[in-house]
C-alpha positions in Angstrom: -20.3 -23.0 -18.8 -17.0 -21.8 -19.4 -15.5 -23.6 -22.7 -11.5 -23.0 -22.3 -10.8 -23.8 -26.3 -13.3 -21.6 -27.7 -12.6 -18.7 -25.2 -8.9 -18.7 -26.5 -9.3 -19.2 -30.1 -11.9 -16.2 -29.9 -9.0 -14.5 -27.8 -6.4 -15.3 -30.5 -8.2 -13.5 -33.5 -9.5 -10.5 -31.0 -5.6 -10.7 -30.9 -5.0 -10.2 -34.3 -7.9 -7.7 -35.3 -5.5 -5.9 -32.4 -2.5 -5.7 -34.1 -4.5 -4.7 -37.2 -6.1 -1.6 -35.2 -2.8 -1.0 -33.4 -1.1 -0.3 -37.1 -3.8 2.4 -37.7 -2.8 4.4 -34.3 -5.2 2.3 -32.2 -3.9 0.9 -28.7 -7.1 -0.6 -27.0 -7.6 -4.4 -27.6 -11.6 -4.0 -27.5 -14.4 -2.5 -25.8 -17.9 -3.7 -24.4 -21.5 -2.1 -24.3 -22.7 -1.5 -21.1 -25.6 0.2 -19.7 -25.9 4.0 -20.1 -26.1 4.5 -16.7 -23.0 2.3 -15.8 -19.0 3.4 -15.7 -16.2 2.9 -18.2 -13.2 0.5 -16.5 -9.8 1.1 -18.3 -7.8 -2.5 -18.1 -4.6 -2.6 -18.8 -2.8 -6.2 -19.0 0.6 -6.9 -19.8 1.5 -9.1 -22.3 -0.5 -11.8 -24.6 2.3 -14.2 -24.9 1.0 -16.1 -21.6 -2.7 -17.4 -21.9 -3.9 -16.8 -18.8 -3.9 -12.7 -19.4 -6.1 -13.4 -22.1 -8.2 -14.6 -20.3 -8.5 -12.5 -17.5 -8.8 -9.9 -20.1 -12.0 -11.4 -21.3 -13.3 -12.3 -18.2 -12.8 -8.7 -17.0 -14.8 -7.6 -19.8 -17.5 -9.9 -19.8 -17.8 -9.6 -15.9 -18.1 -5.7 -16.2 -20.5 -5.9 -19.4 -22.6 -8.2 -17.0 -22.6 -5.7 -14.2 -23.5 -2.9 -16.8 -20.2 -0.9 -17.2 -18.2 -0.5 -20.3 -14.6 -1.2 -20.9 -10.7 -0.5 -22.6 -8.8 -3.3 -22.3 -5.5 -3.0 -23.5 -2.0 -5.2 -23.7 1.5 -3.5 -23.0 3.6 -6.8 -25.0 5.9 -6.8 -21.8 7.3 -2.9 -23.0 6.9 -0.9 -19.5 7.2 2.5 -21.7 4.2 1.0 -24.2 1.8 0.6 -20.8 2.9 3.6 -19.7 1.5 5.4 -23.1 -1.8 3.2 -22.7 -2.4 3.9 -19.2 -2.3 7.6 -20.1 -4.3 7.4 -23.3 -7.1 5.6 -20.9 -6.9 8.3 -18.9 -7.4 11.1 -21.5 -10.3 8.8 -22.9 -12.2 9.6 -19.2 -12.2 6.0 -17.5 -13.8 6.1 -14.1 -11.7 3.3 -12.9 -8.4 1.6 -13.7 -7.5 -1.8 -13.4 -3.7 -2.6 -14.0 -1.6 -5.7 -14.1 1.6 -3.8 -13.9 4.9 -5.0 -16.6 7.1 -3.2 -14.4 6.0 -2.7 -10.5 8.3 0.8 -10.3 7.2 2.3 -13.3 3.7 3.6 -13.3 4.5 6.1 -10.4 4.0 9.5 -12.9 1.2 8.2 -15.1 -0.8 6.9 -11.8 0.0 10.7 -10.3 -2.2 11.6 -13.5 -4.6 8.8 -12.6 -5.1 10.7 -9.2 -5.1 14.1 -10.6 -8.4 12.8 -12.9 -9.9 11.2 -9.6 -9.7 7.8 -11.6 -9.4 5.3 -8.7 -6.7 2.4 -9.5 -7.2 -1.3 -8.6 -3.3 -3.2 -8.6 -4.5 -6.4 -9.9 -2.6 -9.8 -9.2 1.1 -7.8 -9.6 1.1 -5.1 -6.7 2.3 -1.7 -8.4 5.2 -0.3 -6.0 6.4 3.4 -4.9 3.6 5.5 -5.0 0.2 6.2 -3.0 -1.9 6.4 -5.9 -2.8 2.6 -5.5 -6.3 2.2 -4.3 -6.6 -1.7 -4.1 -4.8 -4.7 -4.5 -6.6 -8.1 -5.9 -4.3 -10.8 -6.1 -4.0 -14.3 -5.0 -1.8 -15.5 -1.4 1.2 -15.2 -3.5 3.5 -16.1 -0.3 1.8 -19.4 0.2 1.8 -20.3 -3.5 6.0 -20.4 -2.9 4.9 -22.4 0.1 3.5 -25.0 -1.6 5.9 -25.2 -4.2 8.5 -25.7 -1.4 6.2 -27.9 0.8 5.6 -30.4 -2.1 9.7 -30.6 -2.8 9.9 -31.2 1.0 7.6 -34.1 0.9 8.9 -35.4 -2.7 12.3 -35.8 -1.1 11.2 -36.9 2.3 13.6 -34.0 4.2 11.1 -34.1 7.1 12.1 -37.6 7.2 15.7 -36.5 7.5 16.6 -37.7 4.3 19.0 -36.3 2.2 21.4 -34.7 1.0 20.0 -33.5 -2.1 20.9 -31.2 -4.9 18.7 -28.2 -6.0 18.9 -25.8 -8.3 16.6 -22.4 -7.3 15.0 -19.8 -10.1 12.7 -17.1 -9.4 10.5 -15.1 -11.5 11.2 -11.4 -13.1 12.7 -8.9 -11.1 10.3 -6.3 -11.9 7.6 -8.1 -10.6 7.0 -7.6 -6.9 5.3 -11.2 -6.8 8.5 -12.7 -7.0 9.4 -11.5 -4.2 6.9 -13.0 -2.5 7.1 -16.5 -4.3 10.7 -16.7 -2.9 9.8 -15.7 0.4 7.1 -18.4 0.6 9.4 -21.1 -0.8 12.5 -20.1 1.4 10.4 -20.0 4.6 10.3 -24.1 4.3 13.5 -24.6 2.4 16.0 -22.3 4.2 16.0 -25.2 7.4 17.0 -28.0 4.7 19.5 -25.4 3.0 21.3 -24.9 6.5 21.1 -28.1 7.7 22.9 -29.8 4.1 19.9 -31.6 3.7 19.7 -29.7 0.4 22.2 -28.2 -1.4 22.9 -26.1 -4.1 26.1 -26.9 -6.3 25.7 -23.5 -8.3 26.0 -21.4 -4.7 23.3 -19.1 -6.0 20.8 -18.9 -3.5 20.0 -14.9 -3.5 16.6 -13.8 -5.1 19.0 -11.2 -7.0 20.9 -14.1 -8.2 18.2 -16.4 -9.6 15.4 -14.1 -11.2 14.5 -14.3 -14.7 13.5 -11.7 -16.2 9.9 -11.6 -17.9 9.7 -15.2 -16.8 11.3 -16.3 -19.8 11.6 -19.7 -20.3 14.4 -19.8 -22.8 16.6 -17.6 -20.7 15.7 -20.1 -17.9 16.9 -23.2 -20.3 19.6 -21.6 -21.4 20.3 -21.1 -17.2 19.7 -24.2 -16.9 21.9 -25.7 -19.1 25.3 -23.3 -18.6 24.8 -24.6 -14.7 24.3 -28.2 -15.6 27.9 -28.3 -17.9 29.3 -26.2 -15.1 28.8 -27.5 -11.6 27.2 -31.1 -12.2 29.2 -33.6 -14.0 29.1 -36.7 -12.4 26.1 -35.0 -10.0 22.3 -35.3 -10.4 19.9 -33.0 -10.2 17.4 -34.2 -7.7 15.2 -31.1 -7.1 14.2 -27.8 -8.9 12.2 -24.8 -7.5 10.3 -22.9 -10.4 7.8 -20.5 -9.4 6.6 -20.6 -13.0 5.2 -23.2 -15.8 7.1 -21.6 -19.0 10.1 -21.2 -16.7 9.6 -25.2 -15.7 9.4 -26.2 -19.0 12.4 -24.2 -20.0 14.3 -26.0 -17.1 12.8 -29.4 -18.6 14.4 -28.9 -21.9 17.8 -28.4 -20.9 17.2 -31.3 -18.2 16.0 -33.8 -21.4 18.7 -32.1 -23.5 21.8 -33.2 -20.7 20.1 -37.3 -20.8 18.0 -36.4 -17.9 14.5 -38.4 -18.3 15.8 -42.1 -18.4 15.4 -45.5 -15.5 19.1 -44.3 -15.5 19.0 -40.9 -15.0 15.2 -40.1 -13.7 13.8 -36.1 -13.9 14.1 -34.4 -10.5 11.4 -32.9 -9.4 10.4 -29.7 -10.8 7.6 -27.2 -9.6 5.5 -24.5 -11.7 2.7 -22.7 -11.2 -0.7 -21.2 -13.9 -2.1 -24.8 -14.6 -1.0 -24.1 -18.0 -2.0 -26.5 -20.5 1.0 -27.8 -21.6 2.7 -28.3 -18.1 -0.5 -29.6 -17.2 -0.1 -32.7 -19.7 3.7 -32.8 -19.1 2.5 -33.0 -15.6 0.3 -36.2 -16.6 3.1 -37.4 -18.6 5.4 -37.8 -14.9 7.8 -35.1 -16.4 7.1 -31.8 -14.7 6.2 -32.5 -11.1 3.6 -30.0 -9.9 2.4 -26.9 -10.6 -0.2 -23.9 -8.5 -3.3 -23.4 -9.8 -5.1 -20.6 -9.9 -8.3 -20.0 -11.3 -7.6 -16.7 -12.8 -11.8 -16.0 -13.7 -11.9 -15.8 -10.2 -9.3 -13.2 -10.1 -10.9 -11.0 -12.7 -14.5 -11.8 -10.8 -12.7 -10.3 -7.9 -12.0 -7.3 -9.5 -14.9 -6.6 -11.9 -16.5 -7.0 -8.2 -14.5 -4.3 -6.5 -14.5 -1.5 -9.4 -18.3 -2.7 -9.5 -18.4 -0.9 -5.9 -16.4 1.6 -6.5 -18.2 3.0 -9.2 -21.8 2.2 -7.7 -20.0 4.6 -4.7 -20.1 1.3 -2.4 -16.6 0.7 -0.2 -15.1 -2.6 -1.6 -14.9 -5.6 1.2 -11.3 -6.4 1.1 -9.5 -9.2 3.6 -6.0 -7.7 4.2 -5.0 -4.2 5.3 -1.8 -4.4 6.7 0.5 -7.2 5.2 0.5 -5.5 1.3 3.1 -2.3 1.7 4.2 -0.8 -1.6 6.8 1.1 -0.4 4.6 4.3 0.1 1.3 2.8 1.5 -0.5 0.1 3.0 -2.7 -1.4 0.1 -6.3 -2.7 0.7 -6.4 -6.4 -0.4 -8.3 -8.8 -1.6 -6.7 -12.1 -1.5 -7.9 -15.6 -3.2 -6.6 -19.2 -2.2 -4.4 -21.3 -4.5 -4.6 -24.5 -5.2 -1.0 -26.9 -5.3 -2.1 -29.7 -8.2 0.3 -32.9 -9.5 -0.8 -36.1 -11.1 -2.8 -37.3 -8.0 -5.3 -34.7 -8.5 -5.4 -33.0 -11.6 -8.8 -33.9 -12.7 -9.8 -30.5 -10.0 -9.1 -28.7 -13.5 -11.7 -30.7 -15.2 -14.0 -30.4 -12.1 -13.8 -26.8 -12.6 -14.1 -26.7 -16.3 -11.1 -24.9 -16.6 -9.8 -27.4 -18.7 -12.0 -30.3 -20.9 -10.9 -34.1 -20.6 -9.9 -34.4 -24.1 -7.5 -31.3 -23.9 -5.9 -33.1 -21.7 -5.7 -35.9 -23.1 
């Protein structure tokens, strides 16, 4: 049974021993026994500052230990030029595979050239890594409908299919180094573009381009402080009735600047605000009837996903995948394996406890 609270406080100190090694010249977070006969997987995640990486990076390692293979795992702390230097000591270590979630989508190109030089195979896992052929596999979630059900559940919220309206809403997007942002806003804009032309929604800022609403590393102060410079300059006497987040920490940035301009009262109610990672403190804000929804996605299934694939690939077996056409990265059409989503708000929350991704008394 998977215990949530013990997993991450086990998480946090492998964390610190981490930094500890990393001061004496070290760079991978840990490694696992495996069989002798099985293969050593080099994972490479980028940052520890959101808790779902941490654990998909111990889910990686206890799927692969289960399956007989060894591991690296290492975190790049969002520095592109840091993952860059792990990648390639991974690759000098003699991994047999590589699984990357990528800080920056365009920058692996010449370290993944190495990759192919050392017949390492690479797995893209949940971010797809851009420019280059030297991508193998992709293992993500539907990332398009994940913006789709963030825009579906504003549509409903708001009753536009009823005609209601107009509203106002304010759009963010996630980092622009990410190529799932890209996708997010696609998804989202596919259901929200109709309301957009029609008036039924509008946007008092004007700034409805993905290059004008991303934020980079999915920052949630740099989305309050967003947040806040467009509330003092296009709202006044206006109300927010509607916000698009494609992330949790970016939600909950939004939130603060919302509660910090009187939003929150019978007066002046919270608009409704999306998210997405089930993270624990949106989750209970979530509860609490401030944060409106958020995407869940069971991340161990992500890294069961692709402890599964590199599994094949080193047992010389051809991974199943489900897409093989829709996932270009500019230089290639990337194998995929895509999981299903799952769009949660206070009528059915309790699927986290079902799953035992979170306990009843967390969220509490």
């Amino acid at each position: 049974m998977f215990n949530r609270r013990a997993s991450l406080a086990a998480l946090a100190g492998a964390a610190s021993l981490a930094l500890t090694l990393s001061a004496c010249g070290q760079n991978s977070e840990g490694s696992s026994e495996g069989s002798s006969d099985g293969g050593t997987v080099g994972i490479a995640m980028p940052t520890r500052t959101s808790e779902r990486w941490l654990i998909e990076g111990k889910s990686l390692v206890e799927d692969l230990k289960g399956k007989g293979h060894k591991t690296k795992l290492v975190y790049g702390d969002d520095d592109p030029k840091a993952q860059v230097s792990q990648i390639e000591d991974l690759i000098k270590q003699g991994v047999d595979v590589l699984i990357i979630a990528a800080i920056d989508a365009k920058s692996l190109n010449g370290v993944l050239q190495q990759a192919a030089d050392a017949e390492i195979p690479v797995i893209s896992y949940d971010r797809l890594i851009l420019g280059t052929k030297n991508v193998d596999y992709y293992v993500s979630f539907d990332n398009e409908m994940v913006g789709r059900f963030q825009a579906g559940y504003i549509v409903r919220k708001l009753g536009l299919d009823d005609g209601k309206g107009p509203f106002n809403i304010e759009l963010f997007a996630g980092s622009p180094d990410d190529n799932n942002t890209r996708y997010f806003f696609e998804g989202s804009m596919a259901l929200l573009q109709p309301f957009l032309d029609s008036k039924q929604l509008v946007v008092p800022s004007g700034k409805t381009a993905l290059n004008q609403i991303t934020t980079p590393r999915w920052d949630g102060p740099t989305a309050q402080k967003r947040m806040s410079g467009t509330l003092t300059e296009w709202y006044g006497s206006k109300k927010v009735d509607a916000v698009l987040s494609p992330y949790d920490g970016i939600s909950r940035g939004v939130l603060s600047a919302l509660k910090s301009d009187g939003y929150g009262s019978d007066s002046k109610p919270l608009p409704v605000i999306t998210g997405q990672d089930a993270e624990l403190a949106s989750v209970k804000s979530i509860i609490a009837g401030q944060q409106s929804q958020t995407v869940y996605k069971d991340v161990r299934r992500l890294a069961d996903a692709a402890a599964e694939m590199a599994d094949d690939i080193l047992d010389d077996r051809t991974p199943w995948v489900d897409n093989t056409g829709d996932y270009n990265n500019g230089a290639k059409d990337v194998p995929a394996v895509l999981l299903q989503p799952t769009s949660v708000d206070k009528t059915n929350y309790d699927v986290l406890v079902v799953d035992d991704y979170f306990t009843a008394d967390e969220l509490k």
